[in-house]
Structures are given as structure tokens and as C-alpha cells.
C-alpha positions in Angstrom: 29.5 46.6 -132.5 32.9 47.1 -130.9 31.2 49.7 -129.2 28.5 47.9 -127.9 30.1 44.9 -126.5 32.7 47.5 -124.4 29.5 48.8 -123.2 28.5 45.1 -122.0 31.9 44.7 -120.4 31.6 48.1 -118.1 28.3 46.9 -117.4 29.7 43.6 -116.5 32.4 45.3 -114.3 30.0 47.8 -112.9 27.6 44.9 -111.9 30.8 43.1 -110.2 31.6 46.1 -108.2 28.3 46.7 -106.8 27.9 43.4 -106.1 31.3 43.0 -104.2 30.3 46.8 -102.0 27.0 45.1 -101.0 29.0 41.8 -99.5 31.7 44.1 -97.9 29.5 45.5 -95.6 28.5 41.7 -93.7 32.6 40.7 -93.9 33.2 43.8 -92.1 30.3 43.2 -89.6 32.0 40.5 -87.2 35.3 43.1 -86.6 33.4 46.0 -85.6 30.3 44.3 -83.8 33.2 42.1 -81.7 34.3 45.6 -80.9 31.6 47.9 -81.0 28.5 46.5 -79.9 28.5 45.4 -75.9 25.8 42.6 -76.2 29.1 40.3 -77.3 31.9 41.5 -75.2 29.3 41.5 -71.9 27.9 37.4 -73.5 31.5 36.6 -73.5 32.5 37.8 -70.2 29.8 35.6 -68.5 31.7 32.6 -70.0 35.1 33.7 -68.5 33.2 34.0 -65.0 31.3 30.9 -64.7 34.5 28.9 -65.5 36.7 30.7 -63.0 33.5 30.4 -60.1 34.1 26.2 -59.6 38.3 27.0 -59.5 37.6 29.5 -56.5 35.1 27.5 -54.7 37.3 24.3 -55.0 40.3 25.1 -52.4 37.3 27.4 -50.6 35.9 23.9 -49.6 39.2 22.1 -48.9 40.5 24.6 -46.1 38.2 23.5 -43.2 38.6 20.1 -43.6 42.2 20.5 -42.9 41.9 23.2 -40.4 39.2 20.6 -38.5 41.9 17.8 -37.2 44.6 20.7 -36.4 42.2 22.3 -33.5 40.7 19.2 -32.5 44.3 18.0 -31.4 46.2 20.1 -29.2 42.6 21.0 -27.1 42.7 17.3 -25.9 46.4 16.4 -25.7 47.7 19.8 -23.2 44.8 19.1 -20.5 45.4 15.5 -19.8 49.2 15.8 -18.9 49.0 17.7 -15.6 46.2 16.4 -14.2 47.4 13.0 -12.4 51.0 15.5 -11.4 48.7 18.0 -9.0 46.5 15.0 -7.8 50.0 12.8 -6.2 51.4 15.7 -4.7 49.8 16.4 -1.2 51.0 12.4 -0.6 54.0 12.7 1.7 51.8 15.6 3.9 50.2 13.2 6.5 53.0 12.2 9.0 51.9 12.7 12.2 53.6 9.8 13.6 54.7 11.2 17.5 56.4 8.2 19.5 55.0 7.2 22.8 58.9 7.0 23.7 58.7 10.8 23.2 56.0 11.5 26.2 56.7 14.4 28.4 58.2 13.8 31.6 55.8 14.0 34.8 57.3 17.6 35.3 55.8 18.5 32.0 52.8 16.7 32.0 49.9 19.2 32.7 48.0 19.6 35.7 44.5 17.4 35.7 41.7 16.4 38.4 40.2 12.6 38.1 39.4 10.0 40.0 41.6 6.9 40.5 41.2 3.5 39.4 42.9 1.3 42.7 42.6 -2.3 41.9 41.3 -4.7 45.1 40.9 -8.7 45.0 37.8 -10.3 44.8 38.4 -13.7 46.5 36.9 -17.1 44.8 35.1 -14.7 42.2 36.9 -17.0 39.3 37.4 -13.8 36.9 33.5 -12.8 37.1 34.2 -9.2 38.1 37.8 -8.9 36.4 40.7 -10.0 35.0 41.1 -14.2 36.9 44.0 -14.3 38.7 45.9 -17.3 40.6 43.8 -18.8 43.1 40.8 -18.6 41.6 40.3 -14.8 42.0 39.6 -11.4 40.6 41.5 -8.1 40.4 38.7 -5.6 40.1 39.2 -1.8 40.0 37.5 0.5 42.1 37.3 4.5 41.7 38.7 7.5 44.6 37.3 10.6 44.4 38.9 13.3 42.2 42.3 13.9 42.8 44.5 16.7 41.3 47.8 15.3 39.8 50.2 15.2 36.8 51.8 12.0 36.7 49.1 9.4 37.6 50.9 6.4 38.5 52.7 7.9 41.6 49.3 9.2 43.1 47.1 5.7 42.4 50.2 3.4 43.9 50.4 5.8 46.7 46.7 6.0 47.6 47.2 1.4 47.2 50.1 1.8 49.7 48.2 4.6 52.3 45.1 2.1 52.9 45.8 -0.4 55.7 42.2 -1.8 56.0 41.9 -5.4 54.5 38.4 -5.1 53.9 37.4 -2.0 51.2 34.4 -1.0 52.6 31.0 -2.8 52.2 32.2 -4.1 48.6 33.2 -7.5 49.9 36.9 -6.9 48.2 39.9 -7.5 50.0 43.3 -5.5 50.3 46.2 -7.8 50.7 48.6 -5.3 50.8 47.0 -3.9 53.8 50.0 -4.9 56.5 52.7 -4.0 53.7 55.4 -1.1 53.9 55.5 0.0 50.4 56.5 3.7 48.9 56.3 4.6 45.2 59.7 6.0 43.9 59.4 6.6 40.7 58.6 5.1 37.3 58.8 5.5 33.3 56.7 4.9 30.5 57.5 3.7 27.0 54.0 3.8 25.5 53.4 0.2 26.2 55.0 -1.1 29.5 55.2 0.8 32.5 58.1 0.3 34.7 57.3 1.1 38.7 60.5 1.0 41.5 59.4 0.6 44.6 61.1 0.7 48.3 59.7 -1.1 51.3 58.7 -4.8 52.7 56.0 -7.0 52.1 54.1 -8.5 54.6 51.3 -11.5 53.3 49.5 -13.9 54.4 49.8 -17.2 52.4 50.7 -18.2 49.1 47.6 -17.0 47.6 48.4 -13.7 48.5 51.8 -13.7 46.1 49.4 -13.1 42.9 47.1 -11.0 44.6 49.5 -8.4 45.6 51.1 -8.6 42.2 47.7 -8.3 40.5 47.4 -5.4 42.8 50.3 -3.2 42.1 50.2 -4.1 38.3 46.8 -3.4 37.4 46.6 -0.3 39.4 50.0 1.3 37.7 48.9 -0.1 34.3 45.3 1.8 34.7 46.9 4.6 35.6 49.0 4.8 32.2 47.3 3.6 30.1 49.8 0.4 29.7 49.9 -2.9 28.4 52.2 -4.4 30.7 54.1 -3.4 33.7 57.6 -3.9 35.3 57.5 -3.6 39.0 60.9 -3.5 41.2 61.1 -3.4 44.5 64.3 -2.1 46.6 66.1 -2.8 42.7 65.2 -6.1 42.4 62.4 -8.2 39.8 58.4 -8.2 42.0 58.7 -11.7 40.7 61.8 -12.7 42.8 61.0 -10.1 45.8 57.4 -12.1 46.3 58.8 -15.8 45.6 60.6 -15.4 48.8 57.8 -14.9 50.7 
């Protein structure tokens, strides 16, 4: 009896330690396929990559958009700076101011051939033909033939002086000058007035001949330089007060 229930208890304990080798196996199983087999070491490494993929592509994406506004900057800033420097620059260049007052002397002046402008009195013409004077007249200009000078005044006043006919030609003018002793002895110009002495004596007619011989000498100095106004002295003294005498 004793016999047969020791029997039952190996049989017992035989059965428990089969049992227990066929469920060591599948515990076992886990540790060696997590380190044998490559189907769940290669499943797991996917894992690791797909979550490391969005942290490398995140500050990927957020280095141009701070590299944009850094470039954009300094390529508009450096070229707008030296443009209006180089553009006010040339200002002070254009100073050609040269002052009449300056003009060569008649020594210096170079040597030219034109005509001359001689002025003659057009009696009762009432400024028709020229520039009105007293009287009711005109002081119109007539032209020489070409004439090689420098200074033009001296030549012009000189041809005035040389012509002792009271009629010019077939023109119906009148020279009033034309018993006068007059001689040109020198002049200067400022670049508006021109300033004529004279030596010699006048010899008129009447009183309307006092603003005739005036417009005479004037005009014909003041064509000849290109003048505004003139100055006219005779023997040192004003052509106003020489001519009121008369």
C-alpha cells in the first residue's frame, strides 16, 4: 500500500517536472528572441527613427526664416547712403564769372576787320529811324566799309571827326559836326559806360544842334563798345558843360 501510494507521489512529482520543462521553454523565449532574432531589434529601431526624424526637421525649418530678414537688410541700407554725396559734388564747378572791369587794354585786344557804325541826324524824323532826340529828331547809324582795328571806339570817333560834309550822301542825314575841330584821345571801358576824352572846339549852328552833336559822339562811341552809356569830355571838362556854352 505504502508502496503504492510512494509510487503515486513520484508520479505526481514526475508529472510536475515535466510539466514545469514544457513552460520553461516560452518564459525563456522573450530573452533570447529580444536578442537573437533581428525581426525585433530591426521593428524597434524604426520606432527610435521616426521619433528623432520631426526633432531634425524642426530647427531645419526655422534657420531660413531667420537667415531671410538678415540679408534683406544690409543690401538696402549700404546703397542709399552715397548716392545723394556724389550727386552735390560737381556744384561749386561752374564759376565762370570774368568782370567786364577785367577787359584787355586796346594794346591787347586782337586785331579784327569790320565795318563802322557812325551815327548821323535825321532832322524832324521824330524817332522813326532811331533813337528821338531833342528837337524832334533821330540819331540813326550808318555803316563804313571794313576797317582793320583793335580798339573800335578810337577808329569810329575818328572817321565822325574826319568827315566835314554836312550832308552824308544821298541819305538825306545831316552831319552837324561837320565845321567842328574834334580829335579822339583816348577812352576806357567798364563793361557798361564808356568814357571818351576828347581835345578840340566845337563849332554849331543853333541850339538844336547841342543834342545833335551829343547824340552824335555818344551813340557812335557806345556802338562801338558795346556800352550802355557814355561819358564824353572834351579838353577835361563834362560834353554837357562844353556844349551849354555854345
Amino acid at each position: 500500500m505504502k508502496s503504492i501510494r510512494l509510487a503515486a507521489v513520484t508520479g505526481s512529482v514526475a508529472l510536475a517536472l515535466s510539466l514545469a520543462g514544457c513552460f520553461g521553454s516560452p518564459s525563456a523565449g522573450p530573452s533570447a528572441s529580444a536578442s537573437g532574432s533581428a525581426t525585433p531589434s530591426a521593428s524597434a529601431s524604426p520606432a527610435q527613427s521616426t521619433a528623432a526624424a520631426p526633432t531634425s526637421t524642426a530647427p531645419s525649418s526655422a534657420a531660413p526664416t531667420t537667415s531671410a530678414p538678415t540679408t534683406a537688410a544690409p543690401s538696402t541700407a549700404t546703397p542709399a547712403a552715397p548716392a545723394p554725396s556724389s550727386s552735390t559734388a560737381p556744384a561749386p564747378a561752374p564759376t565762370a564769372t570774368t568782370p567786364a572791369s577785367t577787359a584787355p587794354a586796346a594794346g591787347q585786344l586782337p586785331e579784327q576787320t569790320a565795318p563802322l557804325a557812325i551815327f548821323y541826324i535825321a532832322v524832324g524824323d521824330g524817332g522813326v529811324s532811331g533813337p528821338a532826340i531833342g528837337c524832334g529828331d533821330s540819331a540813326v547809324a550808318t555803316s563804313t566799309e571794313p576797317v582793320t582795328f583793335r580798339d573800335q571806339v578810337g577808329p569810329a570817333l575818328s572817321r565822325l571827326f574826319a568827315n566835314h560834309s554836312r550832308d552824308v550822301g544821298q541819305s538825306g542825314l545831316v552831319n552837324v559836326l561837320y565845321q567842328s575841330n574834334l580829335a579822339y584821345a583816348g577812352g576806357s571801358f567798364d563793361g557798361t559806360t564808356i568814357t571818351v576824352y576828347l581835345t578840340g572846339q566845337f563849332l554849331l549852328g543853333g541850339v538844336c544842334d547841342i543834342p545833335r552833336a551829343e547824340a552824335q559822339i555818344s551813340f557812335t562811341a557806345m556802338a562801338a563798345a558795346g556800352a550802355q552809356r557814355a561819358a564824353v569830355f572834351v579838353n577835361g571838362r563834362p560834353l554837357a558843360e562844353v556844349l551849354s556854352l555854345k
